[in-house]
RONU-469472 format. One record per residue: z, x, y of N, C-alpha, C in turn. Coordinates in steps of 0.1 Angstrom, whole numbers, plus 5000, padded with zeros to 4 digits. Atoms other than C-alpha are relative to their C-alpha. Layout:
BEGIN
ZXYZXYZXY
...
end
This chain:
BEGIN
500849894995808920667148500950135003
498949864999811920907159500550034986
500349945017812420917118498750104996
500949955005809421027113499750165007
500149874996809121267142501250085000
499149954999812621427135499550034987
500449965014811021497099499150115002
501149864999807821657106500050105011
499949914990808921887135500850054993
500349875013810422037103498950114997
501149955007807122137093499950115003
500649864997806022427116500550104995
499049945004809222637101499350014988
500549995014807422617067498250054999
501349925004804222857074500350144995
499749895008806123137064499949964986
499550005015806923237026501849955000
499050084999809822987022500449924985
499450075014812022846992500549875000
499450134995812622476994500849924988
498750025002815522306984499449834998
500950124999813821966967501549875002
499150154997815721626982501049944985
499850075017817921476956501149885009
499350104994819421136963501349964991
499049985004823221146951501049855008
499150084999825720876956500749985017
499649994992827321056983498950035014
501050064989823721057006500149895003
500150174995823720707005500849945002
499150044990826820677018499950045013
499749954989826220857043498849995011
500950074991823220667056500749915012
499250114992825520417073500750045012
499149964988827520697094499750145005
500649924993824520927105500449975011
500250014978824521027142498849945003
501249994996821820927162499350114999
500849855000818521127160500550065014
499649944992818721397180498450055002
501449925001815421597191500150154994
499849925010814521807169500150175000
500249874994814622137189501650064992
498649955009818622097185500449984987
499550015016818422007149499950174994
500349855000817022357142500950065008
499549924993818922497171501950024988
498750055007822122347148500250064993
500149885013820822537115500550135003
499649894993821122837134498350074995
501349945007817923137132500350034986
500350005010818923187098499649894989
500850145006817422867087498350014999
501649974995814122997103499750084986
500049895009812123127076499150145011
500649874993810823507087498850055001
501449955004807423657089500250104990
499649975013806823807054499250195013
500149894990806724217066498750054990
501549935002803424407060500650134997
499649835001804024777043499050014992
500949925008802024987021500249974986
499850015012801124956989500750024987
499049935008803425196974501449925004
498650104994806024926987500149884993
500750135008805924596967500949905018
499950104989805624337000501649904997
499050075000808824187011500149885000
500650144995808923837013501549904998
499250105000811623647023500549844996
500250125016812923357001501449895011
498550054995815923197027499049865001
500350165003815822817020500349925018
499950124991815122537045500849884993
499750115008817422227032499149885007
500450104995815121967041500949854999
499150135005817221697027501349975017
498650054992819921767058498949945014
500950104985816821657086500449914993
500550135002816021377064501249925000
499150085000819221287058500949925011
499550044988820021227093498949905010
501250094999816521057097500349834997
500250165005816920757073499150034988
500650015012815820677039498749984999
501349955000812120637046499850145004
500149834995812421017061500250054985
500249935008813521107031498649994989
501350025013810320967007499350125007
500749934994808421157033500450175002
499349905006810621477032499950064983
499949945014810121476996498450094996
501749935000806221497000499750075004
500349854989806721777028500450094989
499049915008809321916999498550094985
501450005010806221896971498750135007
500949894994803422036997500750125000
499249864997805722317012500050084984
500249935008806222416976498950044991
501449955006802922396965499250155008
500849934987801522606997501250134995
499149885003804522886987499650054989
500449975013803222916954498450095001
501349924995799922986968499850115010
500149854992800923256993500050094992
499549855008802623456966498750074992
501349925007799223446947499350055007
501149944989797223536978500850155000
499149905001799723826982500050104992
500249895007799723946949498950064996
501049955002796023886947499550145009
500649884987795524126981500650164994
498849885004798124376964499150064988
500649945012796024396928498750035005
501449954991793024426951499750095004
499949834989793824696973500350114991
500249865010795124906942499049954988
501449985011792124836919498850085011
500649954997790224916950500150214997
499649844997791825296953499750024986
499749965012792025306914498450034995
501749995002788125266915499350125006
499849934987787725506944500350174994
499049915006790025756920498950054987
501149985015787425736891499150025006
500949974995784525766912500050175006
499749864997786026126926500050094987
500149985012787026156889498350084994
501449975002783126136881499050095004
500449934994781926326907500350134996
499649895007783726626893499850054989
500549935008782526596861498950015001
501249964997779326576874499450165004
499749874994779826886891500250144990
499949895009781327086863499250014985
500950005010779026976836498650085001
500949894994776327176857500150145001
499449794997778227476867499950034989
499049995010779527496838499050134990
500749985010776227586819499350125012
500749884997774627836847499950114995
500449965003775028126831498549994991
501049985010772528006801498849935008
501650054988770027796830499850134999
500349884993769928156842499250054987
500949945009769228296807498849974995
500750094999767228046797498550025009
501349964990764728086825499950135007
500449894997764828426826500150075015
499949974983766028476865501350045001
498849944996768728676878500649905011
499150084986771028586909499049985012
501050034994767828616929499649864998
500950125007766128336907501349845002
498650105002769928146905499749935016
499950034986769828156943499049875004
501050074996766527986950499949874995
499950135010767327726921501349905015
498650064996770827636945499649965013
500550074987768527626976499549834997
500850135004766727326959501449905001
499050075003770427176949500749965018
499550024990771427246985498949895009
501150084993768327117002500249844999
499650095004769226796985500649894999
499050014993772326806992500249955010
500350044989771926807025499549905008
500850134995769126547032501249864995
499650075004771726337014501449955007
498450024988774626407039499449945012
500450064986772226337068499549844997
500650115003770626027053501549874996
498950115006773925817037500549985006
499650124994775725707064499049875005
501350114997772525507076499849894986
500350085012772125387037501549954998
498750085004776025297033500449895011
500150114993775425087065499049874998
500950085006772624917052500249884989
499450025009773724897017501349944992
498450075000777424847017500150134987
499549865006779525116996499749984985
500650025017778824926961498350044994
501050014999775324906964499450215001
499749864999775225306976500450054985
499649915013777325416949499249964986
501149985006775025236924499250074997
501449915001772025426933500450124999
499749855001773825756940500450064981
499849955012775525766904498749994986
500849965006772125696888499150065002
500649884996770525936905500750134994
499549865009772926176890499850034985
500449995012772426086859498650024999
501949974996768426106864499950165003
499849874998769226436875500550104990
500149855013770826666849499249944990
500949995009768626476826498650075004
501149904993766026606843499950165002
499449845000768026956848499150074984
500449965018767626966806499250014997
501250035001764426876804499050145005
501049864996763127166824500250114998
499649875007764927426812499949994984
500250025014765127336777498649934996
501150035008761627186769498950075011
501849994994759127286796500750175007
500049894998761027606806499650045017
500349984987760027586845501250005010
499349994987761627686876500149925009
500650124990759727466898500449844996
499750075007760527196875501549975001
498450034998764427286878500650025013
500249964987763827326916500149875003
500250114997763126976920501049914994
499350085011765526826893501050025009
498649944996768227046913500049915014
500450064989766826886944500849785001
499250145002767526486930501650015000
498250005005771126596915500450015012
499249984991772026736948500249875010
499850114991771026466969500749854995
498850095003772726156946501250075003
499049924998775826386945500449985010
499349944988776226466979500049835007
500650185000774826086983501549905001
499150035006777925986966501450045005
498749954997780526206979500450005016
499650074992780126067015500549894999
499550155001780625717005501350004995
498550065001783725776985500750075007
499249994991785025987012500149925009
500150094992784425717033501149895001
499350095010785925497009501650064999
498849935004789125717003500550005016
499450004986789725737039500749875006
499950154998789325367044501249974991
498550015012792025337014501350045004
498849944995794325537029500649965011
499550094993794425357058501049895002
499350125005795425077043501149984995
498149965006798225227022500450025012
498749974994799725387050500650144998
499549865004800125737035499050084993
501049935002798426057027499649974982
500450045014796325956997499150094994
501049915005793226156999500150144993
499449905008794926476984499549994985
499950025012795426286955498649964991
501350025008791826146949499150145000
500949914998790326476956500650094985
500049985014792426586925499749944991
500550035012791226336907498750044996
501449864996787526546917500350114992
499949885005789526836903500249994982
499950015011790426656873499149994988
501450045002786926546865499450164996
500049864998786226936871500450044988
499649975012788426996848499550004983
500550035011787026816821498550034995
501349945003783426906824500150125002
500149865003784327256824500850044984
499650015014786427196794498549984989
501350065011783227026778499250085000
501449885001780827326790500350094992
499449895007782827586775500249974982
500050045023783127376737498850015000
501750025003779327296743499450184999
500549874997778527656752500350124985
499249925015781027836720499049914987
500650085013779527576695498450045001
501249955003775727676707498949835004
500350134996774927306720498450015006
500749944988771527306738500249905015
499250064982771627206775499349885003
500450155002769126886770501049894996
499050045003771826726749500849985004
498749964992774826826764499549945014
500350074988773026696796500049865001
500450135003771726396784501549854996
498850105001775026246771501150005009
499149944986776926416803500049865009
500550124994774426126820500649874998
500050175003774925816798501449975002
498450045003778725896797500449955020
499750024986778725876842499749884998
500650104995776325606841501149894994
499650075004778425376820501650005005
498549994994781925496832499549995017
500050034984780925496871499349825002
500250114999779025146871501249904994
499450074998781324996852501750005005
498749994989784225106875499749915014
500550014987782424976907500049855006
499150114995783624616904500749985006
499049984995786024686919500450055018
500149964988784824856951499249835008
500950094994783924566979498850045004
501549964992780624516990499950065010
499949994984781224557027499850185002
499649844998780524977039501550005003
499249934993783325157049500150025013
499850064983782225127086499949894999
499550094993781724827088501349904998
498550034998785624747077500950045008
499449974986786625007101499649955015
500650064982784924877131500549874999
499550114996785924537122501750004997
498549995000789624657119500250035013
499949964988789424837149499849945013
500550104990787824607168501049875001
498650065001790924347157501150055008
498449944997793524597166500150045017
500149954984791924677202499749875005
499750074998791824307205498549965007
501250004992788124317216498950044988
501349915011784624397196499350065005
500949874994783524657219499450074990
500049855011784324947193499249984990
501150065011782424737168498450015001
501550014999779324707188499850125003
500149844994779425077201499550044987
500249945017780025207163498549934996
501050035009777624977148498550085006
501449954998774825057170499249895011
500550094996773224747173500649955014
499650064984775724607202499250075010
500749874990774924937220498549985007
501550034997771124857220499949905004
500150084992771424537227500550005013
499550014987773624557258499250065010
500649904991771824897274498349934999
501750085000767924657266500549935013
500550104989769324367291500150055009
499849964986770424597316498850055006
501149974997767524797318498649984999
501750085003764224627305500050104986
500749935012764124917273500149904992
500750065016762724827238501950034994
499150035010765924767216499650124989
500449895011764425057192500650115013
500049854989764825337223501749975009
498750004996768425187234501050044985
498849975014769925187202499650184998
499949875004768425557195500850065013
499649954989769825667228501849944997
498650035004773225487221500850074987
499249965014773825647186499650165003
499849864999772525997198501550005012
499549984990774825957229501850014988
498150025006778125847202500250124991
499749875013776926147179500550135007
499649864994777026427201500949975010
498550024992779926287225500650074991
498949945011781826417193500550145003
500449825001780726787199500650035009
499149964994782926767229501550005001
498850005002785726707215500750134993
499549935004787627027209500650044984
499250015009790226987184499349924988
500850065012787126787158499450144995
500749845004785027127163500850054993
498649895006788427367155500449924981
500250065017788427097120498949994997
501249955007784827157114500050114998
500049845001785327537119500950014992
499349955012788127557095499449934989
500450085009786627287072498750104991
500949905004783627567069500350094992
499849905009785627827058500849954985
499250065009787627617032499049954990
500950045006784827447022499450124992
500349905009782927777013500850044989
498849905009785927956995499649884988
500050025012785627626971498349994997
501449995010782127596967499050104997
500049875004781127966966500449984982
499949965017783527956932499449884990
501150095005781527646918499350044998
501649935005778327796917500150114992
500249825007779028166914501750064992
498749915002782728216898499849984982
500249935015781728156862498750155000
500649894998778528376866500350155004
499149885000780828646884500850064986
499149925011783028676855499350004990
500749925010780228746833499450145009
501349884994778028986855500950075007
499049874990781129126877500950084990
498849995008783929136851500150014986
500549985009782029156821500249894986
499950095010783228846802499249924991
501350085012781328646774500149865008
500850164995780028256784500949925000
499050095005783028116769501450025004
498749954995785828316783499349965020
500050024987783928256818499749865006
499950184989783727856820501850024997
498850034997787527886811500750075009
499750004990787728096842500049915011
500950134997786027826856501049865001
499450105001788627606844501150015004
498649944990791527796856500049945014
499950054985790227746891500149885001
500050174991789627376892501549964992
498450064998793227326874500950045010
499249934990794727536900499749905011
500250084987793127336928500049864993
499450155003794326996908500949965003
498649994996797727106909500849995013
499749994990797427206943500049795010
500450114986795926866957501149894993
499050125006798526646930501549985012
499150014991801226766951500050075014
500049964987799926846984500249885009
499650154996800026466996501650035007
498649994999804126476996500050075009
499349884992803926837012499550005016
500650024982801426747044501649935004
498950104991803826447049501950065001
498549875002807026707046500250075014
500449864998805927007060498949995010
500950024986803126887086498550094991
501249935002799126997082499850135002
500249854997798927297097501350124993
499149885009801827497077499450004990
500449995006800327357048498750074997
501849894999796827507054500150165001
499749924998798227767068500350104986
498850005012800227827033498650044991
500650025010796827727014498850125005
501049864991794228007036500650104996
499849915002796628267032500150044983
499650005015797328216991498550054998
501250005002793328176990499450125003
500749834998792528507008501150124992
499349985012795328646984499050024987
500250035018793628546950498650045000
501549924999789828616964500350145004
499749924995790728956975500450094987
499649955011792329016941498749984990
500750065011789528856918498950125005
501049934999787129086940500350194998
499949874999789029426939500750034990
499150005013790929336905499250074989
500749985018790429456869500749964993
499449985013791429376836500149794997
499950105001791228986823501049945001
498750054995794728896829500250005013
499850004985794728976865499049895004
501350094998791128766867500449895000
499650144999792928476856501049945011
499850024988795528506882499949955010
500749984989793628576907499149835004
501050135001791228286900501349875004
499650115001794328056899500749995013
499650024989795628146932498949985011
500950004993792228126947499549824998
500150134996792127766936500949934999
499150064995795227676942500650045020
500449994983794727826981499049925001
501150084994791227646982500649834998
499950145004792927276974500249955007
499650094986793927127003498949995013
500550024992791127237027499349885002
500550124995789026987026500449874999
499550114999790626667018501249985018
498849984987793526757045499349985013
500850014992790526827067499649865006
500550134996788826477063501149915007
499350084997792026307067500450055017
499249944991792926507103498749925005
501550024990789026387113500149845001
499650204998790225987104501150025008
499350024992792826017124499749965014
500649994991791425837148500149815003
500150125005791725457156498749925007
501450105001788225327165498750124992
501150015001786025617159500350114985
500049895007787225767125498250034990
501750035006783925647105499050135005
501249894997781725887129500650124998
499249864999784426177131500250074988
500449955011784326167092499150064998
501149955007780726177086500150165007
500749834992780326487113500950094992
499249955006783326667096499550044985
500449985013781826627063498650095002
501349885002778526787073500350125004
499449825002780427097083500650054988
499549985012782227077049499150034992
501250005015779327017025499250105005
500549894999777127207044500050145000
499849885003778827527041500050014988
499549975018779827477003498549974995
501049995008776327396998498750105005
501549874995773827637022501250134996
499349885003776927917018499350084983
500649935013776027956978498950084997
501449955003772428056983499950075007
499849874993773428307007500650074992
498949895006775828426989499350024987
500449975010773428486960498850115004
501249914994770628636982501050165001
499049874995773928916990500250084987
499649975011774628906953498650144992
501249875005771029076943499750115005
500049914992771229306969500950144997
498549895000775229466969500549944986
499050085008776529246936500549865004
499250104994778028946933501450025005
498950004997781629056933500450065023
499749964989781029226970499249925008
500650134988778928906982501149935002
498950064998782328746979500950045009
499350004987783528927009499549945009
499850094989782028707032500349874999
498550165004784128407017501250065006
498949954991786428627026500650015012
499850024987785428647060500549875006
500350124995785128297062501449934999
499150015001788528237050501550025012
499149954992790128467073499649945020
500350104989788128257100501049845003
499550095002789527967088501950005006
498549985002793328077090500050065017
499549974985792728207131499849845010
500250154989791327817143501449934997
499550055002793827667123501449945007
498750034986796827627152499149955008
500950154991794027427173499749894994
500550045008793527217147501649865000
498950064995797027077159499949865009
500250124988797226707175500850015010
499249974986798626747212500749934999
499150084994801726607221500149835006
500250114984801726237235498549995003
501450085000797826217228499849964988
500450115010796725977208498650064993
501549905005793826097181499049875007
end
């Protein structure tokens, strides 16, 4: 029995990632059965090895790290050998398990490692998508506009419908990505997009209606906007996980996406394409590249991974039942006799607007405003401007169009590196002042070489605001999930009620001098942004 137990009080030492050293029975062991010591307990057999015998806990880093995993050998053979020759048979079978069970951490390991970057890689193409979604639309406004016979007036009222859409889509999705889970979500949102500019094409190219591209504009907006909560959600949640600023990088992959569907509007536009077609295959090419990326995203929302991370890391599932909702209502029903419908609405208004008193979230919704505008102002209205301001043809003004969103590609490829350098607030700071630079120029410039410029400093100032933003709003460790969504309806909602202001300004004074109150909004942005700072020795 003290063979046996001087063997398996080995064992516990072998739940780490451990390299074992299989028994081998040599001449000179079996001499040396005869002039073992007595057992000893097994505390000082280990104590004997010394702690480098212990294997180590394997260390936890970020993805961009390949996981360390300690490989320092246990010789099992020198317990057993001190045990007795039945210890060793038994040693050999611990020797067998142990290396079976090491075999299977490494695959758990590398499976968690190909997981977490297929998740982000998925995440990456989904932003990707979004952008061409985005620029496959812009792209073609001028000829919607000709097409249906409406000025910046008529443009405007079309962008209310897109906004409106929009909007219902930012208020409605966190509720559906809790429901739903982030797969399921992104499903419906990306075939709603596609349902949408088919629909776009359809009314402008066959039936010729306003009202028709009022309503079409209306679906697109709302998948879209549908979509670009969840993978912000998603990108947030990712980033956590690495460990480093990531979101930068997927928001250029948004610009890259951008890129390409303004590339494709501008061949489609020169060649004489019509905008049914060019829509229609815009569709089948999302539908088929965004579904079958989405493998890859887990089921689970994006809250409820953070709540059940957070609720782990605070060692309690308060934060869980607060966030979710449901705890909330349940708890505040037994206390006071309410209906479970009228606690829980009372618990999730009380966790929404607690937010609003948080200073330094406001000060990043108020810059988030003006940043946000600056880029989606030139989304809607910067090819249109450089026909109607600056006089260019359809095809010289998506590849203004495409200046901006490579400029703001560039910016967000290597803005990642420069936050974690150089701190948030220089960088913004850096990216506001460039931005009211290049609008300033694009609005008071002449001649098409300056235009391009101008355009490329105006999106390479706009690249950073918003992604930088969302990430300052997760900074948070139980309540980023809500501090996102609210942050994001200051974002979207400017870049998408701003446009149809700024077109109502445009039929009035021009477009080029509606683009001073981007201006303004810029120069708003660049006086919050030193509150926007995390205090000292407080915790977000």
């Amino acid at each position: 029995m003290t063979e046996l137990t001087a063997v398996t009080s080995s064992i516990p030492v072998l739940t780490g990632s451990i390299r074992v050293i299989a028994p081998s029975r040599s001449s000179e062991s079996r001499h040396s059965e005869s002039r073992r010591p007595e057992p000893r307990h097994p505390e000082s057999q280990l104590a004997e090895f010394g702690a480098n015998d212990v294997a180590r806990p394997v260390a936890a880093s970020p993805i961009s790290h390949e996981r360390s995993v300690d490989t320092r050998a246990i010789d099992i053979t020198r317990i057993a050998g001190r045990a007795g020759a039945p210890s060793r048979r038994v040693a050999s079978g611990v020797a067998a398990t142990a290396s079976a069970a090491h075999r299977l951490f490494d695959f758990a390991v590398t499976t968690r490692h190909s997981t977490l970057a297929a998740w982000r890689n998925a995440i990456c193409v989904i932003f990707a998508l979004a952008g061409v979604a985005t620029a496959v639309w812009v792209a073609r406004i001028p000829e919607v506009s000709a097409q249906l016979g409406i000025g910046s007036g008529g443009v405007a009222i079309l962008l209310v419908g897109l906004s409106s859409g929009s909007i219902t889509g930012l208020a409605v999705a966190p509720g559906l990505i809790g429901r739903l889970g982030a797969r399921r979500m992104l499903t419906a949102a990306i075939t709603g997009i596609g349902l949408g500019l088919t629909a776009i094409g359809v009314a402008v190219d066959v039936f010729a209606q306003t009202g028709f591209a009022f309503a079409a504009l209306m679906l697109f907006g709302f998948s879209l906007s549908s979509a670009s909560v969840t993978m912000n959600l998603e990108g947030t949640t990712v980033e956590k996980r690495v460990g480093r600023t990531i979101l930068p990088m997927m928001h250029a992959c948004y610009s890259a996406g951008t890129i390409t569907g303004a590339l494709v509007g501008a061949l489609a536009a020169s060649r004489g394409t019509g905008l049914l077609p060019y829509l229609a295959l815009a569709a089948v090419f999302l539908l088929v590249a965004g579904l079958g990326t989405l493998r890859s995203v887990p089921g689970a929302s994006a809250p409820q991974r953070i709540h059940f991370e957070a609720s782990d890391a605070r060692g309690s599932s308060t934060a869980h039942a607060v966030q979710n909702g449901a705890g909330s209502a349940a708890r505040l029903s037994e206390g006071s006799g309410e209906s479970e419908a009228s606690a829980g609405m009372r618990a999730r208004l009380r966790a929404r607007f607690g937010l609003l008193a948080d200073r330094r979230l406001l000060l990043i919704g108020v810059m988030m405003v003006g940043m946000s505008f600056v880029e989606g102002s030139a989304n809607d209205w910067l090819s249109l401007a450089a026909v109607e301001g600056h006089g260019l043809d359809h095809s010289a003004a998506a590849l203004v169009y495409a200046t901006f969103v490579s400029a703001m590609t560039l910016g967000r490829l290597v803005g990642g590196p420069l936050v974690d350098r150089l701190g948030t607030t220089r960088v913004l700071l850096g990216c506001a002042t460039i931005a009211s630079i290049g609008l300033a120029t694009f609005i008071f410039g002449a001649g098409t070489p300056l235009i391009f410029v101008a355009t490329a400093l105006w999106g390479l100032g706009a690249s950073l605001g918003f992604p930088v933003g969302m990430s300052l709003a997760a900074d948070h460790p139980t309540d980023a999930t809500r501090r996102v969504s609210m942050v994001s309806i200051f974002g979207y909602s400017a870049s998408l009620a701003g446009p149809p202001a700024l077109g109502m300004l445009a039929e009035h004074f021009g477009i080029l001098h509606g683009f001073v109150l981007v201006l303004a909004f810029v120069v708003i942005s660049l006086a919050v942004l030193p509150g926007t700072r995390k205090a000292r020795g407080v915790s977000a």
